[in-house]
C-alpha positions in Angstrom: -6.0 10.3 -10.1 -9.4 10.7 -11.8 -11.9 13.6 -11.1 -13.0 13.0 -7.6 -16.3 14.5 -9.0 -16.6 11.6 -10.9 -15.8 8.8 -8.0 -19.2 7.3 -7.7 -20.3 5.9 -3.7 -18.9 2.3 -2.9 -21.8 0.2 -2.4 -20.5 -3.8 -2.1 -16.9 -4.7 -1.4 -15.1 -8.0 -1.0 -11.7 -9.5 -0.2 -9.6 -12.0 -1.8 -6.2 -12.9 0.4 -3.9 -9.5 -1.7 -6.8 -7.0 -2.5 -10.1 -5.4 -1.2 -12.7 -4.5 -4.1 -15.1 -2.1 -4.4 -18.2 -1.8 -6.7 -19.8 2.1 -7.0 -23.5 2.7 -7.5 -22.8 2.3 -11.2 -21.6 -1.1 -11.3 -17.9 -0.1 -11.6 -15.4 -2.0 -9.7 -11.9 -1.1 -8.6 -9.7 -2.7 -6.5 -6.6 -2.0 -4.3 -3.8 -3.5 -2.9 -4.1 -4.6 0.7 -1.0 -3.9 1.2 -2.0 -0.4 2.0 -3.8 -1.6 4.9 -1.6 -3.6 7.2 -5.1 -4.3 9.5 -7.5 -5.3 6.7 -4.8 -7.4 5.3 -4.3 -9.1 9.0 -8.0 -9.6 10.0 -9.5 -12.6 9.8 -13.0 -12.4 7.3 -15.2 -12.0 10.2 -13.4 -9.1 10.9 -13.2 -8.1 7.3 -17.4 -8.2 7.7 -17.4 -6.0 10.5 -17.8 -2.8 8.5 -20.0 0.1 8.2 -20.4 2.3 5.1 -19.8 6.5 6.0 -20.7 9.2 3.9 -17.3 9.2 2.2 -15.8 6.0 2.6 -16.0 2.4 4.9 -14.9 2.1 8.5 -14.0 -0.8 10.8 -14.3 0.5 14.1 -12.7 -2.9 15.8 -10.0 -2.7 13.4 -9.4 1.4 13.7 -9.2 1.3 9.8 -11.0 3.5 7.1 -10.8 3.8 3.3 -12.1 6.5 1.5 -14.0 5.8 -1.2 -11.4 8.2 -3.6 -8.9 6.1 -2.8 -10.0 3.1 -5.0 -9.6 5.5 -7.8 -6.4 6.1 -6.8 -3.5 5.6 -10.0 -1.4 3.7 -7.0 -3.6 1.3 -5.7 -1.6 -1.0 -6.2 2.2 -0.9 -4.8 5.0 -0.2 -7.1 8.2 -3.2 -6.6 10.2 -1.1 -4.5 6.5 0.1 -1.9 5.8 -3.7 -2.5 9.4 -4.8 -1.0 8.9 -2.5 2.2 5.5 -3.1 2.7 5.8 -7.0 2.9 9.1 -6.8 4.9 8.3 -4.7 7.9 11.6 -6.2 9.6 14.0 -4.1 7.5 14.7 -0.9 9.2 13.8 2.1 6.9 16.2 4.7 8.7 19.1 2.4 8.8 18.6 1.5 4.9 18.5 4.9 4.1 21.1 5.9 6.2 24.0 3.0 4.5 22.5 4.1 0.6 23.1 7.9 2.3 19.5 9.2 1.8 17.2 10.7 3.7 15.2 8.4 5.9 11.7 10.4 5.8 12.2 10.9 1.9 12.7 7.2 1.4 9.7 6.9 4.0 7.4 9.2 1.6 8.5 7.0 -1.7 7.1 4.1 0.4 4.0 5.5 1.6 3.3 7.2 -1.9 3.3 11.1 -0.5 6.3 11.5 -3.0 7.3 9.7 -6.4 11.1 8.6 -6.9 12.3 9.4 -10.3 13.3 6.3 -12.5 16.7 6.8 -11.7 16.5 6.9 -7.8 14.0 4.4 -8.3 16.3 2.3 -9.4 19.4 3.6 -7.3 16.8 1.8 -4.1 16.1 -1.3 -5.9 19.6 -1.9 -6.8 20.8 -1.6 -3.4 18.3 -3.8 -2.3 19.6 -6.5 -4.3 23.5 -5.3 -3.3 22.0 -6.3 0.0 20.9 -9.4 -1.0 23.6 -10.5 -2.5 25.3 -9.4 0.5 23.1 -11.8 2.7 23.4 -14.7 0.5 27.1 -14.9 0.5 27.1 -14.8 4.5 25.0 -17.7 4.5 27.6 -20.1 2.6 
Protein backbone atom coordinates (compact mmCIF):
# COMPACT_ATOMS: atom_id res chain seq x y z
CA UNK A 1 0.00 0.00 0.00
CA UNK A 2 1.49 3.48 -0.64
CA UNK A 3 2.24 6.07 2.17
CA UNK A 4 -1.15 7.06 3.40
CA UNK A 5 0.74 10.46 3.91
CA UNK A 6 0.90 10.64 0.45
CA UNK A 7 -2.99 9.71 -0.52
CA UNK A 8 -4.08 13.04 -1.82
CA UNK A 9 -8.33 14.03 -0.98
CA UNK A 10 -10.72 12.41 -3.68
CA UNK A 11 -12.36 15.29 -5.38
CA UNK A 12 -14.59 13.81 -8.65
CA UNK A 13 -15.51 10.09 -8.92
CA UNK A 14 -17.42 8.17 -11.57
CA UNK A 15 -18.73 4.74 -12.37
CA UNK A 16 -18.53 2.51 -15.20
CA UNK A 17 -20.74 -0.97 -14.80
CA UNK A 18 -17.19 -3.01 -12.91
CA UNK A 19 -15.35 -0.08 -11.23
CA UNK A 20 -15.75 3.31 -9.30
CA UNK A 21 -12.92 5.95 -10.04
CA UNK A 22 -11.52 8.52 -8.19
CA UNK A 23 -9.54 11.66 -9.15
CA UNK A 24 -7.32 13.38 -6.00
CA UNK A 25 -6.71 17.18 -5.84
CA UNK A 26 -3.65 16.45 -7.98
CA UNK A 27 -5.26 15.13 -10.95
CA UNK A 28 -4.33 11.51 -10.08
CA UNK A 29 -6.86 8.92 -10.70
CA UNK A 30 -7.20 5.41 -9.28
CA UNK A 31 -9.81 3.10 -9.51
CA UNK A 32 -11.25 0.06 -7.76
CA UNK A 33 -13.13 -2.83 -8.30
CA UNK A 34 -16.81 -2.69 -7.39
CA UNK A 35 -16.74 -5.73 -6.48
CA UNK A 36 -15.79 -4.59 -3.12
CA UNK A 37 -18.93 -2.92 -2.71
CA UNK A 38 -21.80 -5.20 -3.26
CA UNK A 39 -24.31 -1.84 -2.77
CA UNK A 40 -22.47 0.58 -5.10
CA UNK A 41 -22.20 -2.13 -7.56
CA UNK A 42 -26.19 -2.79 -7.17
CA UNK A 43 -27.47 0.85 -7.18
CA UNK A 44 -28.88 2.23 -9.99
CA UNK A 45 -26.77 5.76 -11.16
CA UNK A 46 -29.07 7.89 -9.44
CA UNK A 47 -28.17 6.22 -6.49
CA UNK A 48 -24.61 6.18 -7.41
CA UNK A 49 -25.13 10.37 -7.42
CA UNK A 50 -26.40 10.40 -4.15
CA UNK A 51 -23.15 10.91 -2.34
CA UNK A 52 -21.51 13.30 -0.10
CA UNK A 53 -17.77 13.84 0.25
CA UNK A 54 -16.40 13.44 4.35
CA UNK A 55 -13.24 14.48 5.65
CA UNK A 56 -11.65 11.08 4.83
CA UNK A 57 -13.55 9.47 2.33
CA UNK A 58 -17.36 9.46 0.40
CA UNK A 59 -20.60 8.25 1.98
CA UNK A 60 -23.98 7.16 0.58
CA UNK A 61 -26.21 7.53 3.45
CA UNK A 62 -29.28 5.76 1.32
CA UNK A 63 -27.05 3.09 0.40
CA UNK A 64 -25.24 2.71 4.12
CA UNK A 65 -21.89 2.55 2.07
CA UNK A 66 -18.51 4.50 2.51
CA UNK A 67 -15.11 4.30 0.95
CA UNK A 68 -12.23 5.76 2.33
CA UNK A 69 -10.35 7.68 0.30
CA UNK A 70 -6.95 5.23 1.32
CA UNK A 71 -8.59 2.63 -0.03
CA UNK A 72 -8.24 3.63 -3.81
CA UNK A 73 -4.64 3.41 -3.13
CA UNK A 74 -5.00 0.20 -2.03
CA UNK A 75 -2.42 -2.64 -3.90
CA UNK A 76 -5.85 -4.86 -4.00
CA UNK A 77 -8.26 -2.83 -5.59
CA UNK A 78 -8.88 -4.87 -7.70
CA UNK A 79 -9.92 -8.73 -6.87
CA UNK A 80 -7.55 -11.50 -7.31
CA UNK A 81 -9.36 -14.82 -9.53
CA UNK A 82 -10.05 -16.71 -6.58
CA UNK A 83 -11.82 -13.01 -4.36
CA UNK A 84 -13.25 -12.52 -7.96
CA UNK A 85 -14.91 -16.10 -8.10
CA UNK A 86 -16.56 -15.60 -4.49
CA UNK A 87 -17.47 -12.22 -4.87
CA UNK A 88 -19.52 -12.70 -8.11
CA UNK A 89 -21.01 -16.06 -6.89
CA UNK A 90 -22.65 -15.23 -3.57
CA UNK A 91 -24.69 -18.53 -3.94
CA UNK A 92 -21.72 -20.86 -3.08
CA UNK A 93 -21.65 -21.45 0.55
CA UNK A 94 -18.17 -20.39 1.95
CA UNK A 95 -18.39 -22.72 5.17
CA UNK A 96 -19.47 -25.71 3.37
CA UNK A 97 -16.52 -25.15 0.55
CA UNK A 98 -14.16 -24.90 3.12
CA UNK A 99 -15.41 -27.52 5.12
CA UNK A 100 -15.29 -30.44 1.87
CA UNK A 101 -11.45 -28.92 0.79
CA UNK A 102 -11.00 -29.31 4.95
CA UNK A 103 -9.95 -25.68 5.71
CA UNK A 104 -10.94 -23.33 7.91
CA UNK A 105 -14.07 -21.52 6.99
CA UNK A 106 -13.13 -17.91 8.58
CA UNK A 107 -9.51 -18.29 7.09
CA UNK A 108 -10.90 -18.95 3.55
CA UNK A 109 -13.43 -16.02 4.58
CA UNK A 110 -10.28 -13.56 5.27
CA UNK A 111 -8.45 -14.78 1.78
CA UNK A 112 -11.80 -13.52 0.26
CA UNK A 113 -12.21 -10.36 1.91
CA UNK A 114 -8.33 -9.50 1.68
CA UNK A 115 -7.65 -9.42 5.75
CA UNK A 116 -5.16 -12.35 4.98
CA UNK A 117 -3.06 -13.38 1.65
CA UNK A 118 -3.09 -17.14 0.64
CA UNK A 119 0.33 -18.23 -0.42
CA UNK A 120 0.66 -19.37 -4.15
CA UNK A 121 0.36 -22.75 -3.22
CA UNK A 122 -2.95 -22.62 -1.21
CA UNK A 123 -3.89 -20.25 -3.63
CA UNK A 124 -3.88 -22.61 -5.96
CA UNK A 125 -4.95 -25.70 -3.65
CA UNK A 126 -8.66 -23.24 -3.68
CA UNK A 127 -8.66 -22.64 -7.31
CA UNK A 128 -8.10 -26.13 -8.24
CA UNK A 129 -10.82 -27.40 -6.16
CA UNK A 130 -12.97 -24.94 -7.66
CA UNK A 131 -12.54 -26.34 -10.88
CA UNK A 132 -12.65 -30.18 -9.24
CA UNK A 133 -16.08 -28.77 -8.52
CA UNK A 134 -16.81 -27.79 -11.75
CA UNK A 135 -15.94 -30.52 -13.38
CA UNK A 136 -17.99 -32.25 -10.88
CA UNK A 137 -21.15 -30.17 -11.89
CA UNK A 138 -20.68 -30.59 -15.54
CA UNK A 139 -20.65 -34.27 -15.56
CA UNK A 140 -24.04 -34.36 -13.45
CA UNK A 141 -25.63 -32.37 -16.07
CA UNK A 142 -25.07 -35.03 -19.01
Amino acid sequence: MEDEAMIKKITKIWFDNEHIFGCDEDGKVYSQSLLWYPKLRAASDEERLQYTFGFDGIHWRNLDEDISFESFAYEDAEPTPLQRFFLTHKEINVAEFARSLGMNASLLRNYINGFKKPSPEKEKTILDHIHKLGKEMVAACF
